[in-house]
N, C-alpha and C positions, 0 to 999 in steps of 0.2 A: 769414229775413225781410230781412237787410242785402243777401244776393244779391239778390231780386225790387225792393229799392229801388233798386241799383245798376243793375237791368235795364232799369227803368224810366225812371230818368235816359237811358240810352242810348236807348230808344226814340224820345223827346222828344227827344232831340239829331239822331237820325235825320228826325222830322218838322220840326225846325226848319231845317234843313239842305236840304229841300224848298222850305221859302219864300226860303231864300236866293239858292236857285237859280233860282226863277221872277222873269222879266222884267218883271214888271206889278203893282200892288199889288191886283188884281183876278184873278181865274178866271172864265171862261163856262164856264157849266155844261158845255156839248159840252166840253172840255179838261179836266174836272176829273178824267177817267180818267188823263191825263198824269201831270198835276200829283201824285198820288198813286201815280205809279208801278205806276198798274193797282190800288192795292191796292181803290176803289169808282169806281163810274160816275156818270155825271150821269144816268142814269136810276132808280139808285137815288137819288141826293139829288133828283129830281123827286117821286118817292114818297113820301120822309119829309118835303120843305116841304110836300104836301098832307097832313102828318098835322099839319102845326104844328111841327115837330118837326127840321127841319132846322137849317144854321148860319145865324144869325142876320145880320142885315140887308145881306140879298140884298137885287138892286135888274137893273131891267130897262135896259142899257141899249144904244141901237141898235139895240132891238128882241131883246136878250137875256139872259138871265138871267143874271150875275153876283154872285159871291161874295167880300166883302174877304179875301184872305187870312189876315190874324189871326184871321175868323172862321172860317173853312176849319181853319184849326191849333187853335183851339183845339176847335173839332169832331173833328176826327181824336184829338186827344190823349185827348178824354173817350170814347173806344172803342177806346185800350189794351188789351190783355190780353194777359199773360204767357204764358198755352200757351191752346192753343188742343184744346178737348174734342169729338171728334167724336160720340161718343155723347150729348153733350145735345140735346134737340128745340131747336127754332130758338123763340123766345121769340115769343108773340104777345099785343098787345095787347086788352083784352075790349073790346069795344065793339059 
């Protein structure tokens, strides 16, 4: 358990290390493939804001969608996982 806590720390040092690196205290969704180093797209976080469900207090501006990056981080942070299972089904919501 001390290792996956250790792991995790790293992981988080890794995403914060992201916002250090980005120029802007904002992301447009088109860049947020960048900004994550490929790891999601801004067509996936177009998806999950129409579920309600994206990083919180996006805001349009210039006619685009943007993300504070603290909110961006701590969205990536809370979708952590330590290994990664290819045999489970992909989780879907009932609705």
């Amino acid at each position: 358990m001390e290792n996956q806590k250790n792991s995790l720390t790293e992981q988080f040092k890794i995403i914060e290390e992201m916002a250090a690196a980005w120029p802007s205290p904002v992301v447009a969704r088109k860049k947020v493939e960048a900004f994550s180093g490929g790891a999601i797209s801004g067509k996936t976080l177009a998806n999950v804001d129409s579920q309600g469900k994206g990083p919180e207090g996006s805001f349009v501006l210039c006619g685009q969608r943007v993300y504070p990056v603290t909110s961006l981080i701590k969205y990536l942070k809370d979708r952590v996982t330590l290994k990664w299972n290819r045999s489970a089904p992909a989780k879907r919501s009932e609705g």
